[in-house]
C-alpha positions in Angstrom: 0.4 37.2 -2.8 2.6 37.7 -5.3 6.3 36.4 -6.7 8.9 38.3 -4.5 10.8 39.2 -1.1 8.9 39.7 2.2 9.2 39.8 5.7 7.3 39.3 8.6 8.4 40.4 12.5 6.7 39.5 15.0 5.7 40.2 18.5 3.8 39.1 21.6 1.6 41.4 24.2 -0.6 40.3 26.9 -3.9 42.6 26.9 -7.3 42.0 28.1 -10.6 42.8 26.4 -14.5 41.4 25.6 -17.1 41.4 22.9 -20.2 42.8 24.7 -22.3 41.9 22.4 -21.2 37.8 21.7 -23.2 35.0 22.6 -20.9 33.3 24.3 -18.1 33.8 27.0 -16.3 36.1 25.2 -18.7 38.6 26.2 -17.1 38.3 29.9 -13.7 40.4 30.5 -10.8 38.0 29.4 -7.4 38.2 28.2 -5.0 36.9 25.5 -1.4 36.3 24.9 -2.0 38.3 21.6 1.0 37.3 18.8 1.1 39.9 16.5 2.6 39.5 12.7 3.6 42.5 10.3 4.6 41.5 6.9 6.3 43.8 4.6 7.6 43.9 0.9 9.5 46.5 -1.6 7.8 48.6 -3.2 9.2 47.9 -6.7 10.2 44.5 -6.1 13.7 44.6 -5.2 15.4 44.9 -2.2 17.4 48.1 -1.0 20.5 48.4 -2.6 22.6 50.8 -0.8 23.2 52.0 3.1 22.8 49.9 6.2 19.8 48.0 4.8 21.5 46.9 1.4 20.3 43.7 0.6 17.2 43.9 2.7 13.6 44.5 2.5 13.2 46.4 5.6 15.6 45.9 8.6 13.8 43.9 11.0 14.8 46.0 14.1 13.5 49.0 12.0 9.8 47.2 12.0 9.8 45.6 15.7 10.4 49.4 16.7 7.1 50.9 14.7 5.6 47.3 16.1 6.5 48.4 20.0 5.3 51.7 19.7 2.1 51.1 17.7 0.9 48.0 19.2 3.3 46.9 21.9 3.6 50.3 23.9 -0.4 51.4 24.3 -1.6 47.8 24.6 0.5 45.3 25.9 -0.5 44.2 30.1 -3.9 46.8 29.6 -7.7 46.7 28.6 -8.7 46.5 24.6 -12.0 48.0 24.6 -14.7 49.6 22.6 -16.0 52.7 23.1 -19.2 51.7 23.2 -18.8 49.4 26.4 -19.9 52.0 28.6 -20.7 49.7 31.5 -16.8 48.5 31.4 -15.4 52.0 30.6 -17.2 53.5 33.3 -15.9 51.1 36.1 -12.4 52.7 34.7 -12.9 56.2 35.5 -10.5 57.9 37.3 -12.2 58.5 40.9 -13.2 62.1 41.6 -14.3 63.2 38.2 -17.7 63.5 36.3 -17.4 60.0 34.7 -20.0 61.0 31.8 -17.0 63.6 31.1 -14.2 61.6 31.1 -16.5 59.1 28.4 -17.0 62.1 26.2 -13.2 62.7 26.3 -12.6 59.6 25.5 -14.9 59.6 23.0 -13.6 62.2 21.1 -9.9 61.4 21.3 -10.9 58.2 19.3 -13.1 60.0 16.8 -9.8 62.1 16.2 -7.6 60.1 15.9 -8.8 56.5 15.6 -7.8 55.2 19.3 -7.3 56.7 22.4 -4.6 55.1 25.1 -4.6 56.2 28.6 -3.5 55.0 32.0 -5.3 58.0 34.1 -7.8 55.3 35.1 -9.2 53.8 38.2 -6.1 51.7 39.9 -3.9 53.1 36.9 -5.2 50.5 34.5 -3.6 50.6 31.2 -6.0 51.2 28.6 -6.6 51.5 25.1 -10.2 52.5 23.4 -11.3 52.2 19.5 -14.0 52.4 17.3 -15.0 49.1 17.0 -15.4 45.8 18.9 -12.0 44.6 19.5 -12.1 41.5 18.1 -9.0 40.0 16.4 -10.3 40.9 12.9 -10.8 44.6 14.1 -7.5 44.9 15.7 -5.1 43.5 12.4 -7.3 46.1 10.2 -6.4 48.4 13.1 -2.7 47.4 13.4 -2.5 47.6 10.0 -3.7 51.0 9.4 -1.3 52.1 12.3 1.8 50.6 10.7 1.9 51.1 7.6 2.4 55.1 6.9 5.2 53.8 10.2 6.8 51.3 7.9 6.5 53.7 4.8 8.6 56.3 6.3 10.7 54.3 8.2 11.5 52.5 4.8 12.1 56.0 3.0 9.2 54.8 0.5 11.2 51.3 0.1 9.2 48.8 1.5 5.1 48.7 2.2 3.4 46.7 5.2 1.3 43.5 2.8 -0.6 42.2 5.9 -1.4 42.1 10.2 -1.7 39.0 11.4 -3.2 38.8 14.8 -2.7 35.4 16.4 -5.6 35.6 19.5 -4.8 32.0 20.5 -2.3 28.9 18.6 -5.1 28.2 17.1 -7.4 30.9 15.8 -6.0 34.2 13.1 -6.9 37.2 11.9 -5.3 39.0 8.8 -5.8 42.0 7.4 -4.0 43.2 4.6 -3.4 43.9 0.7 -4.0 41.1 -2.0 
């Protein structure tokens, strides 16, 4: 990264999720205390220099709102899976209803618009569905794509999102973001 000003906020959620297809353990339904790291800079390299955010990249309570409604609000206490995972998706469906439907409507809520977050589920079960395995690498490119036309606008233009970081455990990242 470059010479200059950033800032990072950062939040924690609690979701659940697997990776069907892994070897290991992590194929079986498990959850994290996810820690979840946006980091933002100016656009031209200074910081704002007039109104309530003079002297400041971004205001941080600016960025932890976009972080609680893009990651926070669909995913925090729910299920983080793929599309793909039929066999867990289909334990989910709302009871009553053609499940093969309710797959296909899921299905095309994430092709349109890159995730789909629901709670009309079996038992009410929070959950959010993408594209892709959601493995911690997946969900920063993810977060990332979410946030940043947030952090663009919320910044008038000022500031850009630089990089997700999504903590799965104290010991193991994932970043995604640019050089």
């Amino acid at each position: 990264m470059s010479e200059g000003f950033t800032i990072t906020r950062q939040i924690g959620i609690d979701a659940g999720h697997r990776i069907p297809d892994h070897g290991s353990k992590c194929r079986h339904l498990h959850g994290h205390r996810y820690v979840v790291e946006a980091t933002c800079r100016p656009v031209d390299g200074t910081l704002q220099a007039a109104g309530e955010e003079n002297g400041m990249v971004l205001d941080f309570g600016f960025l932890k709102e976009e972080m609680m409604a893009h990651v926070d609000a669909p995913c925090d206490h729910g299920l983080i899976l793929s599309f793909h995972d039929e066999e867990v998706l289909a334990m989910l469906a709302p009871p009553g209803i053609d499940t093969g439907a309710w797959l296909e409507e899921l299905r095309g809520t994430v092709c349109a618009q890159g995730y789909a977050a629901t709670e009309e589920t079996r038992l009410g079960q929070k959950l959010y569905v993408i594209p892709f395995p959601p493995t911690a690498e997946c969900l920063a490119r993810h977060w990332y794509e979410r946030l940043d036309p947030a952090v663009s606008a919320r910044s008038r233009g000022k500031a850009e999102l630089v990089k997700v970081t999504v903590w799965e455990t104290p010991n193991c990242r994932a970043d995604y973001g640019v050089g």
